[in-house]
C-alpha positions as CSV (number, residue, x, y, z in Angstrom):
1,X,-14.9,-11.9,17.4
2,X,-13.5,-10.6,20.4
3,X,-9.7,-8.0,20.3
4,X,-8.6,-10.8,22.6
5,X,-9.5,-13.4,20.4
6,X,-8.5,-12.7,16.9
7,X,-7.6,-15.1,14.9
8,X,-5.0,-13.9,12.1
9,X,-2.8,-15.8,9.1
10,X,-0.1,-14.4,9.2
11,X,1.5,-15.1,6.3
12,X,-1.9,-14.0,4.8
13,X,-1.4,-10.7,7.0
14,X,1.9,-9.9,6.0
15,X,0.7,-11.1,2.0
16,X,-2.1,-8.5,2.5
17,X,0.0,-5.5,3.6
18,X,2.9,-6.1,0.8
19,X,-0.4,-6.2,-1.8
20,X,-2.0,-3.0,-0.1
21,X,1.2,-0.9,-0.2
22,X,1.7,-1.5,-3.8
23,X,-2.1,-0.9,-4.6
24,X,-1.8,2.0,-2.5
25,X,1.5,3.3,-4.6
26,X,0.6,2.1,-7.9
27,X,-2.9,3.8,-7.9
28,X,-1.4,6.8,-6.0
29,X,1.3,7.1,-9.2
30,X,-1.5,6.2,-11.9
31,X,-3.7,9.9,-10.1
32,X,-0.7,11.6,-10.0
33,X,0.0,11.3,-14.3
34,X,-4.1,11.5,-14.6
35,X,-3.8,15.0,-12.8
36,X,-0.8,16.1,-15.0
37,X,-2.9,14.9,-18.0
38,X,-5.6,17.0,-16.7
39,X,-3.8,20.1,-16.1
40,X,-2.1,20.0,-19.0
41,X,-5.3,19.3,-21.0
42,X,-7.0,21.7,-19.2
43,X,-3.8,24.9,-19.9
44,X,-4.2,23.8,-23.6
45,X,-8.0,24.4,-23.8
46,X,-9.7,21.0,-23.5
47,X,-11.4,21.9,-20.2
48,X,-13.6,19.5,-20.4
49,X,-11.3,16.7,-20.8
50,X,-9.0,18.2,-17.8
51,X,-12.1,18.7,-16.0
52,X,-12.7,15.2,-16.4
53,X,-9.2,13.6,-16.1
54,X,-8.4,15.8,-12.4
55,X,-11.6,14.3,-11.2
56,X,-10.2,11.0,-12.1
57,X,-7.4,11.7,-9.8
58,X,-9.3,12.9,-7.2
59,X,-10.8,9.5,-7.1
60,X,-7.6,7.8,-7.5
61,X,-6.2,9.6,-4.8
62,X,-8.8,8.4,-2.8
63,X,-8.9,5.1,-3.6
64,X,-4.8,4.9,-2.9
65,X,-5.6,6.5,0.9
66,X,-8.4,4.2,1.5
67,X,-5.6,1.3,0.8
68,X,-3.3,3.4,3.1
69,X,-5.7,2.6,5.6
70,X,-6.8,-0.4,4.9
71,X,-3.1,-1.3,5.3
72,X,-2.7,0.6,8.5
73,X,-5.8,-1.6,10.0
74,X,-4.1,-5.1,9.1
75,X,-1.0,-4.1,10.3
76,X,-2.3,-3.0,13.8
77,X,-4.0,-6.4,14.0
78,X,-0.2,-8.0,13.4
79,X,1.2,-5.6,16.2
80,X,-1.4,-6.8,18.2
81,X,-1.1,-10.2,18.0
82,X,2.8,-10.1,18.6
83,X,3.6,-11.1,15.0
84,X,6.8,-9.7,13.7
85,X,8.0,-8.6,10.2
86,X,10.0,-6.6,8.0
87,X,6.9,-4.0,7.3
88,X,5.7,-4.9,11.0
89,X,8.5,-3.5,12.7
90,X,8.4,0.3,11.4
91,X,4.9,0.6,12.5
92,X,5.1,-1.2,15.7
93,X,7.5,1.7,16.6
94,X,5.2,4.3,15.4
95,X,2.4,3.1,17.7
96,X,4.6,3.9,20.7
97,X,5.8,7.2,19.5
98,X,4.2,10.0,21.5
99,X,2.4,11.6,19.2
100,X,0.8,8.6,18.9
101,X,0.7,7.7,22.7
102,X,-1.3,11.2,23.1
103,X,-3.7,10.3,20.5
104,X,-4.3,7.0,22.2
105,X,-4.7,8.6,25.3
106,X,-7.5,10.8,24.0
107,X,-9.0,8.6,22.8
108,X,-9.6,6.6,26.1
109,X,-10.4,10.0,27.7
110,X,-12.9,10.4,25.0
111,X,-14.2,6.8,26.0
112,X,-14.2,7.7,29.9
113,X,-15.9,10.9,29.5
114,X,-18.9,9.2,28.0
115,X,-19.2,7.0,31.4
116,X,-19.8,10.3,33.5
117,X,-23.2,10.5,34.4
118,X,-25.3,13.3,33.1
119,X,-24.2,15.2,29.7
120,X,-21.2,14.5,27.7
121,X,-19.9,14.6,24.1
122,X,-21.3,13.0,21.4
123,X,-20.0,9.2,21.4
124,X,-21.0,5.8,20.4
125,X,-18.9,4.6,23.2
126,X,-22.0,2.5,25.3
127,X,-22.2,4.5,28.4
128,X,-23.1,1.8,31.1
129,X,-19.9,-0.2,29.6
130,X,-17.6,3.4,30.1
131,X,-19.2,4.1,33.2
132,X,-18.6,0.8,35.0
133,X,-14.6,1.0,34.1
134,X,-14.5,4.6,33.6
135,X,-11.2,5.0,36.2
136,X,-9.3,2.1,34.2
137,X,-9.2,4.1,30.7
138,X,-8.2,7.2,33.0
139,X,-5.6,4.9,34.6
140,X,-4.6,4.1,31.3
141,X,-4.9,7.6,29.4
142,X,-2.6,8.9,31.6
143,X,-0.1,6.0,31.4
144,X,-0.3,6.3,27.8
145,X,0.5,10.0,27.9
146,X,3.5,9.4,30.7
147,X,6.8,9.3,28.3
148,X,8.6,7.9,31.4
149,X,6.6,4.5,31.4
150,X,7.5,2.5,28.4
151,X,5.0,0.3,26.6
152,X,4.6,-2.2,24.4
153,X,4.0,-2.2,21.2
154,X,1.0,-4.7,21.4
155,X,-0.8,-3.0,24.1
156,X,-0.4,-0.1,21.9
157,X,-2.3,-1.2,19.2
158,X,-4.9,-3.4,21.3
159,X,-5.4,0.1,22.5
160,X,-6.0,1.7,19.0
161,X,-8.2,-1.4,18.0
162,X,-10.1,-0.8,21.2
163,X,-11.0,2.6,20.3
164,X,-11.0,2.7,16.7
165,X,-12.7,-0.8,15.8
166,X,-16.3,-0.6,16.2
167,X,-17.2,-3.9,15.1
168,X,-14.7,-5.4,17.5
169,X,-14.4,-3.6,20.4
170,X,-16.2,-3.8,23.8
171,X,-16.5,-0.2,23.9
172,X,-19.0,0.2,21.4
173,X,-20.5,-3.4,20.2
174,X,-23.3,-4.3,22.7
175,X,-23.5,-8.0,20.9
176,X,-19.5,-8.5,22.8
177,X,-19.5,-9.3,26.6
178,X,-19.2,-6.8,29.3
179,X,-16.5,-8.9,30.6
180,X,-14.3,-8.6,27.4
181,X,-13.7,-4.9,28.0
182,X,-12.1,-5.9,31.4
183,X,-10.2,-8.6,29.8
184,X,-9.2,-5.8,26.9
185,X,-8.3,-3.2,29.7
186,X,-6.1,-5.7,31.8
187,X,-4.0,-6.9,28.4
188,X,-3.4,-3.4,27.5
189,X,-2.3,-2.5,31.1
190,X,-0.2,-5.5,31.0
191,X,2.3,-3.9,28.3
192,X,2.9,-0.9,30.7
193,X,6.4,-1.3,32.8
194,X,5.5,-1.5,36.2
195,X,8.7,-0.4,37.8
């Protein structure tokens, strides 16, 4: 499956983030009374059983931050594919916030800096792939971090799927065709206002 290409439900989406959110909350609440159980077990003298019950929460904590993610993954596949939303819209105007737009940009200078020839950071980025597009993610790095040139929400997060989804993205999965990176860099650059 290519970015370009995905196929998504969305009613099955927007299902998925409403029961993520209140897996995320619900186990999040349940840690939080384990970890006053445990501290309060642990004050009276059953250290053992605090011991216990706090690492409980540590792994419900967990648990509720994986589905935080999880969540956050889903919904940047509905930003991308333009599908709109009550729990949509809030994120879609966090991915263009700037913190976000620098992190994004980063990220594609990461990606670039591995298509220089000779030493470089550590990467999985495939090098021949960076290299051969190298001044397109520097085009769009520094779009990203320009404030003055508004983008879209979509290009945003084909951006954040490009650099943070492995398995999908041209970048790093040598099974994907070289072409689909161009295809990828093109529909990001697309969202940028070009006056």
């Amino acid at each position: 499956m290519a970015l370009l290409d995905d196929s998504l439900s969305a009613v099955d989406a927007l299902e998925r983030v409403a029961r993520l959110r209140r897996r995320a909350r619900d186990v999040a609440l349940a840690a939080s009374l384990l970890a006053a159980a445990g501290a309060t077990a642990a004050s009276l003298g059953h250290g053992e059983i605090g011991f216990a019950a706090l690492v409980g929460a540590a792994v419900g904590f967990g648990a509720a931050g994986l589905a935080r993610a999880e969540r956050r993954t889903v919904l940047t596949r509905l930003v991308a594919a333009g599908i709109d939303g009550a729990e949509v819209r809030p994120f879609a105007a966090e991915l263009v916030s700037p913190s976000l737009r620098r992190r994004l940009a980063r990220g594609l200078e990461v990606a670039a800096a591995a298509g220089r020839p000779g030493l470089h950071e550590y990467t999985h980025v495939r090098p021949e792939r960076a290299r051969a597009v190298r001044d397109d993610l520097l085009e769009l790095a520094a779009a990203f971090r320009n404030p003055a040139r508004p983008v879209t929400p979509a290009s945003a997060a084909l951006c954040r799927r490009l650099i943070c989804e492995a398995s999908v993205s041209p970048l790093y999965n040598p099974a994907l065709p070289d072409q689909e990176l161009t295809r990828t860099l093109r529909a990001i650059g697309a969202g940028f206002d070009r006056s």
